[in-house]
C-alpha positions in Angstrom: 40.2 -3.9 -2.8 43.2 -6.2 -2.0 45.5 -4.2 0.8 47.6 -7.5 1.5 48.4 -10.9 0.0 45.8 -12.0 3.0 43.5 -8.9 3.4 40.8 -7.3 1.4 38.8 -4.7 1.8 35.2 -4.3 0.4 34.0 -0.2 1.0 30.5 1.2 -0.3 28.1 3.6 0.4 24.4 3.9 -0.9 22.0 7.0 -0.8 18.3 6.9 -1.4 15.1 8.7 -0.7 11.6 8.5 -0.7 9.1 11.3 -2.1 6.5 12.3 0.4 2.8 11.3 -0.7 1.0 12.8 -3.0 -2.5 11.9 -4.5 -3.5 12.3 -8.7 -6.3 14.4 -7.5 -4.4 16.4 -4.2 -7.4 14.3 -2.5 -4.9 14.4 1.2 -5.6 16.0 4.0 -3.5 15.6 7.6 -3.1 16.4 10.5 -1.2 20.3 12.3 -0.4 20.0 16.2 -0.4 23.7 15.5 -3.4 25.0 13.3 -6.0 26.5 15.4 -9.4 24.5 15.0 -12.5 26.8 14.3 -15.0 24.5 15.5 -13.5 24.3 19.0 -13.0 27.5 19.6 -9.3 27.7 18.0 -7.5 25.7 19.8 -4.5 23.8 18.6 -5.3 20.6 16.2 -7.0 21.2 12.7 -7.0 19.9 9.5 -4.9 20.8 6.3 -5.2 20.1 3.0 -3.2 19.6 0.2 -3.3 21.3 -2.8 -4.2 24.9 -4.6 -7.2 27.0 -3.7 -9.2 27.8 -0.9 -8.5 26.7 2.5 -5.5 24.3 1.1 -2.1 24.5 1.6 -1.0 25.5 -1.7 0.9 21.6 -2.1 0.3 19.0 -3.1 2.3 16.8 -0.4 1.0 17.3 3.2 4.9 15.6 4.3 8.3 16.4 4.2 11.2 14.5 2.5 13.7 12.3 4.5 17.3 13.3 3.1 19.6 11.9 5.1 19.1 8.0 4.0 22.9 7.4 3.3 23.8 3.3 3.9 27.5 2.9 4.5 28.9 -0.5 4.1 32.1 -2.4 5.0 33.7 -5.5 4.6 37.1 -7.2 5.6 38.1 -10.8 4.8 41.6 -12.4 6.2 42.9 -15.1 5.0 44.8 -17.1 8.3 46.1 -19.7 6.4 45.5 -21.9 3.3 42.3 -23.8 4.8 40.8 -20.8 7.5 39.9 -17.6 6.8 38.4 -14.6 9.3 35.5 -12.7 7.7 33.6 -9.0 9.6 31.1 -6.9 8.1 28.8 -4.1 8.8 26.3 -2.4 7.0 23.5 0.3 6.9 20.0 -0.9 5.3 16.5 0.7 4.7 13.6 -1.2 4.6 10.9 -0.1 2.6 7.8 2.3 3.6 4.4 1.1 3.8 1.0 2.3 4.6 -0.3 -0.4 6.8 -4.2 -0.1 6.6 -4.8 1.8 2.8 -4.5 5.1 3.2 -6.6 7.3 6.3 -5.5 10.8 4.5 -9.0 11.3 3.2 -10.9 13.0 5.3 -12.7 15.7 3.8 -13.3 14.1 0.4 -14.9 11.1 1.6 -18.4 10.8 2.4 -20.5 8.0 4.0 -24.3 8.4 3.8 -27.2 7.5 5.9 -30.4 8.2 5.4 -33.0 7.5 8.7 -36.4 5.8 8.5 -38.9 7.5 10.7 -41.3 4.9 9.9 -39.2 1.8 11.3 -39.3 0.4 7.9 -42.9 0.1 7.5 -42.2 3.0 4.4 -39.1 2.6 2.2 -36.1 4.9 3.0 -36.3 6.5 -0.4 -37.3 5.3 -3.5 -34.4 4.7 -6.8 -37.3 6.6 -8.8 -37.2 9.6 -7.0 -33.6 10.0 -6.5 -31.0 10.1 -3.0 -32.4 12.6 -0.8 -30.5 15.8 -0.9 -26.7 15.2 0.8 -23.8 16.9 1.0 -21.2 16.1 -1.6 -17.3 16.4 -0.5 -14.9 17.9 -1.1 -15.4 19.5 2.8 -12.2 22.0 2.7 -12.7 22.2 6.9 -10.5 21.9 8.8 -12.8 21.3 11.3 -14.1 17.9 9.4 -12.4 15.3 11.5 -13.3 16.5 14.7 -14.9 13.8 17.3 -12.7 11.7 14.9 -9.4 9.5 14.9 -7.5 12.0 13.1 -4.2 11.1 10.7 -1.0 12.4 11.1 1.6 11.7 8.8 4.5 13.4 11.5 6.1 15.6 8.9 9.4 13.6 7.4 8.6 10.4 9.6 6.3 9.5 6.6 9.2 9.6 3.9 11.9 8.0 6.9 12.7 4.6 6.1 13.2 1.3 8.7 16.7 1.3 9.5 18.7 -2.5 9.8 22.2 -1.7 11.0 24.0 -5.3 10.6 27.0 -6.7 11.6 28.9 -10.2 11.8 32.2 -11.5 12.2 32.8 -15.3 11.2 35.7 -17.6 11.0 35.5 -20.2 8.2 37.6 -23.7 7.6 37.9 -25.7 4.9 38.3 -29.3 6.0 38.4 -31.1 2.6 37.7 -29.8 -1.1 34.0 -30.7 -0.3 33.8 -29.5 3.2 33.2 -26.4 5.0 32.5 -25.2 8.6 31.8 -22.0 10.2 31.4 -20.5 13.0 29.7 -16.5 13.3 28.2 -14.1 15.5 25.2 -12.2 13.7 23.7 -8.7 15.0 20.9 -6.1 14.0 19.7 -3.2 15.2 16.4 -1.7 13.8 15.7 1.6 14.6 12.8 4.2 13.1 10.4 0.6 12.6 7.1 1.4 11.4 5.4 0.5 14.4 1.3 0.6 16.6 3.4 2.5 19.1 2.8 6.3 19.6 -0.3 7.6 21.4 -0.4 11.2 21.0 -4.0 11.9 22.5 -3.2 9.8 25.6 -3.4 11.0 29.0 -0.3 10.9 31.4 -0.8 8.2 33.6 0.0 10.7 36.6 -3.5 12.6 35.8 -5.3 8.7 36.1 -3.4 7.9 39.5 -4.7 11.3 40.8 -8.3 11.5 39.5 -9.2 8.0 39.4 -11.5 6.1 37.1 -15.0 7.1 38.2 -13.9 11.5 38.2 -12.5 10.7 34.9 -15.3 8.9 33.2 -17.2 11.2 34.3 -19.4 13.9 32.2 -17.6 17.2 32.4 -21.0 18.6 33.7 -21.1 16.1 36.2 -21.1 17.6 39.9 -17.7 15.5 40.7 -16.4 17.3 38.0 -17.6 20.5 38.8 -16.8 20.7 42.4 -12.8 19.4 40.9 -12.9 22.7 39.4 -13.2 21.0 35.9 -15.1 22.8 32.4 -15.5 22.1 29.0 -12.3 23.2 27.3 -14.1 24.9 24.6 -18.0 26.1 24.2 -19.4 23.5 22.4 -17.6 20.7 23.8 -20.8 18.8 25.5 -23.1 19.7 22.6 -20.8 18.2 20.2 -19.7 15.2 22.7 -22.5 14.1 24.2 -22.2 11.8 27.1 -18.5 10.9 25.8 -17.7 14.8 26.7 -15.8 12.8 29.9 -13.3 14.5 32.0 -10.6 12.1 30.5 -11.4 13.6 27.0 -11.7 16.8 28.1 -8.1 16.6 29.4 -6.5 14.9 26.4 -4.2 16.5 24.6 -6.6 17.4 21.7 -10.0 17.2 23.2 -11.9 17.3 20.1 -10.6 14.0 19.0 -10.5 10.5 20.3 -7.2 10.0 18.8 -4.1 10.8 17.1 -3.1 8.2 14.3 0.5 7.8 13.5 0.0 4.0 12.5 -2.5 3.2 9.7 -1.2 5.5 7.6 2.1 4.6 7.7 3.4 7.7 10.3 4.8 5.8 13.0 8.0 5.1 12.6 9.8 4.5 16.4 9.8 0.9 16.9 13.3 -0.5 18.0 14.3 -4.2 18.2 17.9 -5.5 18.4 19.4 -9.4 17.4 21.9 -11.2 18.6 22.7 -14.7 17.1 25.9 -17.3 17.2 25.4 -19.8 14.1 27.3 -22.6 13.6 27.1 -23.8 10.0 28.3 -27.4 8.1 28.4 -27.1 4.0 29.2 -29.9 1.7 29.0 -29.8 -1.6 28.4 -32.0 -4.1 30.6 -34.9 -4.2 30.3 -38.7 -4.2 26.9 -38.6 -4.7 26.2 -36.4 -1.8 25.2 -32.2 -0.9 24.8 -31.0 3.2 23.6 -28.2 4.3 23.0 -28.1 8.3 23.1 -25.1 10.6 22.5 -24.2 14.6 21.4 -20.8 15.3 21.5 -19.6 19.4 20.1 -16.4 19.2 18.1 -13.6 20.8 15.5 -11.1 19.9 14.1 -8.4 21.5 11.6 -5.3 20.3 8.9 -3.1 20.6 7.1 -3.6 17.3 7.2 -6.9 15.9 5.2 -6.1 13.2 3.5 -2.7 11.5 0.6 -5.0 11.6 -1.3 -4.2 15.2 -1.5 -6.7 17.5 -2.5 -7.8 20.8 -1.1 -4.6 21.9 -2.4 -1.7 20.3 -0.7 1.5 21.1 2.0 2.0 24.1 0.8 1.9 27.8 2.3 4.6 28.0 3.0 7.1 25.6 5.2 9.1 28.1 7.3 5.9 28.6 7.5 3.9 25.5 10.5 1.5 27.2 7.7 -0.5 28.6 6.7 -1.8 25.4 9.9 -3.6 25.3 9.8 -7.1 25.4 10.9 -11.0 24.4 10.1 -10.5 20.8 7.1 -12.8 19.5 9.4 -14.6 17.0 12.3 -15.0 18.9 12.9 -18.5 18.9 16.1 -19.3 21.3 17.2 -22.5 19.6 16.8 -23.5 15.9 18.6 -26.5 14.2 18.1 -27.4 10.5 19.6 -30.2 8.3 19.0 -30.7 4.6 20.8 -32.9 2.1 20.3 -34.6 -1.0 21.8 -38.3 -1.7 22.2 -40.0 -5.6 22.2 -43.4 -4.3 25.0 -44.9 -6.3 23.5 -47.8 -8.3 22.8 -47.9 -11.9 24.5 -46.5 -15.1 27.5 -44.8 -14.1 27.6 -45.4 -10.7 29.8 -47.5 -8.5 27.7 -50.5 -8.4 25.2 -52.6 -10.2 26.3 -50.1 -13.3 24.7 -52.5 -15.8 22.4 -55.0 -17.2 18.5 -54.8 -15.9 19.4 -54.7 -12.4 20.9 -51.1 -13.2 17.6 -49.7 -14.8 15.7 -51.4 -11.8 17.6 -50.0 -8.9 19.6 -46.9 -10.4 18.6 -43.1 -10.6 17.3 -43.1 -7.2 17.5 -40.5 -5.0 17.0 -39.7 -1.5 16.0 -36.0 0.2 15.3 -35.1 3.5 14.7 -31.7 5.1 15.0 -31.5 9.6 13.5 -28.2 11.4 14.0 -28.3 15.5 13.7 -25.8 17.0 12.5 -24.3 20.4 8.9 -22.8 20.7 8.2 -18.7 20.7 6.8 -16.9 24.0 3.5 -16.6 24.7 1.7 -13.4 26.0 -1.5 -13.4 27.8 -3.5 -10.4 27.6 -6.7 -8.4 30.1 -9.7 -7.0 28.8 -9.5 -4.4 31.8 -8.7 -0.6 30.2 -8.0 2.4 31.6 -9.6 6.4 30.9 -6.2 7.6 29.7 -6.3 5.0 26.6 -8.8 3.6 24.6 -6.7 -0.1 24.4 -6.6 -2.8 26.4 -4.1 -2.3 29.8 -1.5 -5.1 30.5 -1.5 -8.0 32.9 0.1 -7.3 36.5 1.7 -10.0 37.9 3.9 -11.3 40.2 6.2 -13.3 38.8 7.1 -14.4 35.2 7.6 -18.2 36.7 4.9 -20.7 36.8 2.8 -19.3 34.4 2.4 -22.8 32.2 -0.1 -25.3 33.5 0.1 -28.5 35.7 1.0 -31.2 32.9 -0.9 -34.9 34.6 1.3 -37.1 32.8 4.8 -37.1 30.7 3.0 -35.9 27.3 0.5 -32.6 26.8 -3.3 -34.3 26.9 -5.2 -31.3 25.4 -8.1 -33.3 27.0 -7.2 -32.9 30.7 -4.0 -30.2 30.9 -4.4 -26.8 30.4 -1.3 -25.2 28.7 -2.0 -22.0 30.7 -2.5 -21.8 34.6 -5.8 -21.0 35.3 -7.2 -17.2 36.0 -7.1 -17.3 39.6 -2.9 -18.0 39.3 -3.0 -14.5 37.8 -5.0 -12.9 40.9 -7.5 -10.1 40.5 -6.7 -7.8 37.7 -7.1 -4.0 39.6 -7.8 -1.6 37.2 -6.5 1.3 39.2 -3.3 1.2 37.4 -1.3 0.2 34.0 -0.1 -3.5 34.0 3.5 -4.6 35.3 4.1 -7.5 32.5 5.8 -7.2 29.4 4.0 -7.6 25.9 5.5 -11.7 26.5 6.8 -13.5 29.2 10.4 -15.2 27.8 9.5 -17.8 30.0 5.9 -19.2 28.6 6.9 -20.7 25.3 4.9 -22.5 22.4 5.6 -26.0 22.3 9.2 -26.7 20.3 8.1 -27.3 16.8 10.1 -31.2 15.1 9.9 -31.5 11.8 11.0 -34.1 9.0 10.3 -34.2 5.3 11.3 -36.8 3.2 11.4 -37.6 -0.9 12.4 -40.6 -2.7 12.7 -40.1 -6.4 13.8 -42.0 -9.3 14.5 -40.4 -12.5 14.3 -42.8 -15.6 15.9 -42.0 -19.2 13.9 -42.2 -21.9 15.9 -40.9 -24.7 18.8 -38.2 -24.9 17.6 -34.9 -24.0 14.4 -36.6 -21.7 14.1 -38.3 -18.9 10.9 -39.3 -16.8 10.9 -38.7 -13.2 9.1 -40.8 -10.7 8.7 -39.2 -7.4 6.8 -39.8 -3.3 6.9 -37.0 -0.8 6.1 -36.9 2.7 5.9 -33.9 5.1 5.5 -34.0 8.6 6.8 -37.8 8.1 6.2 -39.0 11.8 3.4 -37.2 12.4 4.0 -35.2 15.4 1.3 -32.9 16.8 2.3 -29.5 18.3 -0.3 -28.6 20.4 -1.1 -24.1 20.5 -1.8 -22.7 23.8 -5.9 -22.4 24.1 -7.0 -18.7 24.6 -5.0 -16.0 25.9 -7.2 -13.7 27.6 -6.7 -13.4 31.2 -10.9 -13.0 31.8 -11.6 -16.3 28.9 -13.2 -18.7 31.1 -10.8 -21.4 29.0 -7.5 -19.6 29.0 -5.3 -22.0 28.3 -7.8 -25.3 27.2 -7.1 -26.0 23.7 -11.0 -26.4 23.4 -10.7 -27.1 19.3 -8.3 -28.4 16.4 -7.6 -24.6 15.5 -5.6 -24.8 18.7 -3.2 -27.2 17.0 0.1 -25.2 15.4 1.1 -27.7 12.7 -0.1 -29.8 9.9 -0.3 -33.6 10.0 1.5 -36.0 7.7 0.9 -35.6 4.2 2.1 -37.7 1.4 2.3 -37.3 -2.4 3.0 -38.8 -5.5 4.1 -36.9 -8.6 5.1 -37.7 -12.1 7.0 -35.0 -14.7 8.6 -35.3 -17.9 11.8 -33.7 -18.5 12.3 -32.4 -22.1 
């Protein structure tokens, strides 16, 4: 709405929900923090199961609906004068819900067979003639079933509670002729409730690891350490149904009678956090004379704790208790990033400002020129341990010194994949003790990829035929001067080539392509 000659006002709000999960069949089950298990002699952590009858839950959604999804939004624009104008905005975004992996909501109605061989396959299993051998068919309504087992959860509404992007910007924009247009902004987002590889339910407090140590804790809970630590079994079947993975770690986790609690694969995780800061400077010209710009610089910063749903190289917090530790550099922040495209009608031929007739204008008219620039500074690199620790079942961090240093000794002025190693080598690092959870951050701000240069060029020439068609004669190149951007080698801290680039898979970008194409307008 206009409120002055020079201001208007832009107000909205949107609402939206999304049902909780439900399957044609009621084929879900999930896990209750609360139900008593029967298997493990009723303690908290059971299965439940949707649907009517029997040992189910009497519906057919195992989640609860997220209400409260309500995305404000509001604009201003100011006109300063004739030529400049002052432009803010903020607004309230969902992102959409996904389950990362397919869904993990079936146990109980899921059933994978195997059948031994007591012969060592000298006799056949079975035969097809004869039938399977006899084997239990699901549905198993137990809510015992997924015991020893990774179990689900679905966290009540987190299942149904979209990403959140809260956005804002405020720009200035000037018109320096009819044709041209510059801008200056500052960009910000905050994401908050991002589906995230974060949360680690069934963890152990790293307080119980720094006073039991590794060897009490991987321990059998029979074990005589254990005994004379005044450790037992936390229920009567615990080393019967355990084996020798009935350790005192598991028997202190959280649920002992499973090796985990899953909030990500099926698309219950939903804590991740990153923020974005960004200053863009912008130069637009349209068409005019022959001639469209677009070019833009972008300073910018992100940081996060879940860069993707997708799990990476860090799989679950260090630290469940203390999830700020999984803050971090993000792995796509990228501090600098210019770009330049523009498209030029060289003006020769029919209707243009020189050579407009005769044969020279069908020889050297309808040619046109494109080019596309990407520079832009390189990501951060992580480098990860295979060391773990009792408490988790993931990898621990790296523990370090010092975020400085950590890119190799370069012989001459330009990489030589041949003789420099992009990463120092382990012994920069130090021993790794695996007496305690890793001091680095997921990556180190300052170990970056290589910047990434790019060019791409066309040259076209269009060429009328008749009214209404035209043939169009065109050469592409990508990567037009051929740069190489070398990748980093191997990450892992214990690779005996951490940091060589020891193959062509090691190198980031493509090489120079060309191409000729022909089309027919109609």
């Amino acid at each position: 709405m206009r409120v002055s000659p020079k201001l208007t006002v832009h107000l909205g709000l949107r609402w939206e929900t999304t049902l909780p999960p439900v399957e044609s069949k009621d084929r879900w089950s999930d896990f209750s923090p609360t139900r008593p298990n029967p298997a493990a002699d009723n303690i908290p952590g059971a299965l439940i199961y949707a649907g009517a009858g029997q040992g189910r839950e009497g519906s057919r959604a195992l989640a609860d609906t997220y209400w409260k999804a309500f995305g404000p939004h509001v604009g201003m624009a100011y006109r300063i004068s004739n030529q400049t104008v002052l432009r803010a905005a903020f607004s309230r975004s969902f992102g959409a819900i996904t389950t990362v992996t397919g869904s993990t909501h079936q146990r109980g109605f899921t059933q994978v067979l195997t059948f031994s061989n007591t012969s060592n396959g000298i006799d056949p299993t079975f035969r097809f003639q004869d039938g399977l051998p006899p084997w239990p068919k699901p549905p198993f309504i137990d809510p015992s079933f997924a015991n020893l087992d990774n179990i689900p959860w679905w966290q009540g509404s987190e299942a149904t509670s979209p990403p959140v992007n809260d956005t804002w910007t405020i720009s200035i924009q000037r018109q320096i002729t009819p044709t041209l247009l510059a801008e200056a902004a500052y960009n910000g987002l905050s994401g908050s409730r991002l589906q995230a590889a974060i949360l680690n339910y069934n963890q152990l407090p790293i307080s119980v690891f720094e006073r039991y140590g590794r060897d009490l804790l991987t321990s059998r809970i029979d074990s005589p350490a254990a005994v004379a630590a005044g450790f037992r079994p936390p229920y009567r079947n615990f080393l019967s149904a355990w084996g020798n993975r009935g350790t005192v770690a598991q028997a202190l986790r959280p649920f002992p009678q499973y090796t985990g609690v899953d909030t990500y694969a099926g698309g219950g995780d939903h804590s991740g956090h990153s923020s974005y800061h960004a200053v863009v400077l912008r130069l637009e010209k349209r068409y005019s004379q022959g001639l469209s710009l677009q070019t833009s610089y972008v300073f910018s910063k992100t940081i996060t704790d879940s860069d993707s749903y997708w799990a990476g190289d860090f799989v679950r917090s260090r630290d469940h208790f203390n999830r700020r530790l999984e803050k971090s550099i993000s792995a796509l922040d990228v501090t600098h990033n210019f770009k330049l495209g523009y498209v030029y009608e060289i003006p020769l031929g029919k209707g243009q400002r020189y050579l407009s007739s005769g044969p020279a204008a069908a020889i050297f008219g309808g040619w046109r020129v494109a080019n596309s620039h990407y520079y832009s500074s390189g990501a951060p690199v992580n480098i990860t341990t295979g060391i773990s620790l009792p408490i988790f079942a993931y990898s621990n961090a790296l523990t370090v010194p010092t975020y400085d240093g950590w890119r190799g000794v370069q012989a001459g002025s330009e990489f030589d994949p041949g003789k420099d190693r992009f990463i120092q080598p382990a012994s920069f690092f130090g021993a790794q003790p695996n007496t305690r959870v890793g001091n680095s951050t997921r990556y180190n701000p300052k170990l970056r990829f290589f910047p990434n240069y790019n060019e791409n060029v066309s040259v076209a020439k269009s060429i009328p035929l008749r009214e209404g068609m035209n043939f169009d004669i065109r050469w592409e190149a990508s990567n037009l001067l051929n740069r190489v951007r070398f990748g980093s080698g191997p990450r892992g801290r214990q690779d005996n080539n951490l940091g060589r680039l020891t193959g062509n898979n090691y190198i980031l970008n493509d090489p120079r392509r060309m191409q000729i194409g022909l089309k027919l307008y109609w």
